[in-house]
C-alpha positions as CSV (number, residue, x, y, z in Angstrom):
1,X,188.6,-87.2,-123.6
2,X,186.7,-87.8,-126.9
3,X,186.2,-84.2,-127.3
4,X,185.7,-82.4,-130.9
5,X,187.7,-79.8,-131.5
6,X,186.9,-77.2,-134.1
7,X,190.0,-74.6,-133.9
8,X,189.4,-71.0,-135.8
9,X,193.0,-69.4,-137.7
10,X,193.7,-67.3,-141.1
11,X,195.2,-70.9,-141.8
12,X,196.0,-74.2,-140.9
13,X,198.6,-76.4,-141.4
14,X,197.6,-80.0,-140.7
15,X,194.3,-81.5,-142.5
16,X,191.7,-82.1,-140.0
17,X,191.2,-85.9,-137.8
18,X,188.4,-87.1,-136.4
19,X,189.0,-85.0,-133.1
20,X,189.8,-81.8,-134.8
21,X,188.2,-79.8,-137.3
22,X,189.7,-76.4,-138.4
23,X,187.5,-73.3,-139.2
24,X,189.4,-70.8,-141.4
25,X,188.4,-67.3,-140.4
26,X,190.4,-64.3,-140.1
27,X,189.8,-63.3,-136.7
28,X,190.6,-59.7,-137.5
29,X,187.6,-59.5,-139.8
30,X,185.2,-58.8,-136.4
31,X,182.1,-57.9,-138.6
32,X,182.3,-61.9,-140.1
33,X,182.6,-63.5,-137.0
34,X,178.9,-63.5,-136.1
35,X,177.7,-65.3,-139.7
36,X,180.9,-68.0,-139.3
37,X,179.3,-68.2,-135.6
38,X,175.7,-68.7,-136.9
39,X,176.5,-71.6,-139.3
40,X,178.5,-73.6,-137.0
41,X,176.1,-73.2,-134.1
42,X,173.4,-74.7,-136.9
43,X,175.2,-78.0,-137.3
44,X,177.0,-78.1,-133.9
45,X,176.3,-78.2,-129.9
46,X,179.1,-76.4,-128.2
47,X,180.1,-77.3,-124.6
48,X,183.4,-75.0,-124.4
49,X,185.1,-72.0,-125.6
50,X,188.7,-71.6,-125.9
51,X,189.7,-68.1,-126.8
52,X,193.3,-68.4,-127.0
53,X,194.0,-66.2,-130.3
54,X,196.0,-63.7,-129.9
55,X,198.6,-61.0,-132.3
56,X,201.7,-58.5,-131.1
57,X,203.9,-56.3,-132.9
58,X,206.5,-55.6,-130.4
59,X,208.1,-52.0,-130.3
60,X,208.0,-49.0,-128.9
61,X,204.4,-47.7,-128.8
62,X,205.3,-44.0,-130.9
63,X,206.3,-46.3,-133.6
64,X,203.7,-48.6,-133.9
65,X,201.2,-47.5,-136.6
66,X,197.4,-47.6,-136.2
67,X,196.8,-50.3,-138.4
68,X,198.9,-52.6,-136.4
69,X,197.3,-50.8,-132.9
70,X,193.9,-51.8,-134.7
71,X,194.6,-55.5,-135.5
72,X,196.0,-55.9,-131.5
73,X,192.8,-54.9,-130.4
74,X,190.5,-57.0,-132.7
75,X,192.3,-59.9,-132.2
76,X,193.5,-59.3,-128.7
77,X,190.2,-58.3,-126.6
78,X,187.4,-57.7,-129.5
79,X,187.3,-61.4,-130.5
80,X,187.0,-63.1,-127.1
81,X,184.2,-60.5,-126.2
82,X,182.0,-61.2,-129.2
83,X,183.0,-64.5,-129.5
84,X,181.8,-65.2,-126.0
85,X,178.8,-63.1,-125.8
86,X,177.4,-65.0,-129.1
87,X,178.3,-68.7,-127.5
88,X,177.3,-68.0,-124.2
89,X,173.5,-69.0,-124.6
90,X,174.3,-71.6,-126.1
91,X,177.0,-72.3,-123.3
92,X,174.7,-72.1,-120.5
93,X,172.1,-74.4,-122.0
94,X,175.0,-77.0,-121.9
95,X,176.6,-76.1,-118.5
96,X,179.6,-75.4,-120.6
97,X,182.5,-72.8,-120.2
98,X,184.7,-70.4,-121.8
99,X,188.8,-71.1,-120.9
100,X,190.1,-67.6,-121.8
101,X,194.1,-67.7,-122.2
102,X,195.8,-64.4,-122.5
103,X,199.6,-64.3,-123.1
104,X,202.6,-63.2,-120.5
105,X,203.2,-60.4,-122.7
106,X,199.9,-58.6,-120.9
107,X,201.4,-58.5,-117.8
């Protein structure tokens, strides 16, 4: 459909094409998100929002530490949130939308 896509991760594998260009952010690092937000939104309209991320430690809760608790949340529910409430201006002005895709593991 011609669409850019600019795709956020720690790190990327493949180089980026003319349909996709990768944006290395840690999406842990919540405090960052806003100035990595700021810049793109400077050089680029945004007409949708994918918020696909996502991180799990699988064990029993008792022995999973609060570190690993921590980055769950950030990544899990934290994110999407600010992600979408400093897009969603911009979003609106567009008639975009955000496409939030939460794993099987929530259920």
């Amino acid at each position: 459909n011609n669409y850019k896509v600019f795709g956020v991760a720690r790190h990327f594998k493949e180089e980026h094409s003319k349909y996709f260009t990768p944006i290395v952010h840690d999406l842990q690092k919540i405090g960052d998100i806003e100035k990595t937000i700021k810049i793109f939104k400077k050089e680029h309209t945004i007409n949708l929002l994918v918020n696909c991320a996502g991180i799990g430690y699988f064990a029993p809760h008792e022995e999973l530490n609060i570190s690993k608790i921590s980055q769950m949340i950030d990544v899990n529910l934290k994110a999407p949130l600010v992600l979408s409430q400093l897009l969603l201006r911009d979003l609106k002005k567009t008639e975009g939308g955000i496409i939030n895709i939460t794993s099987i593991e929530a259920l």
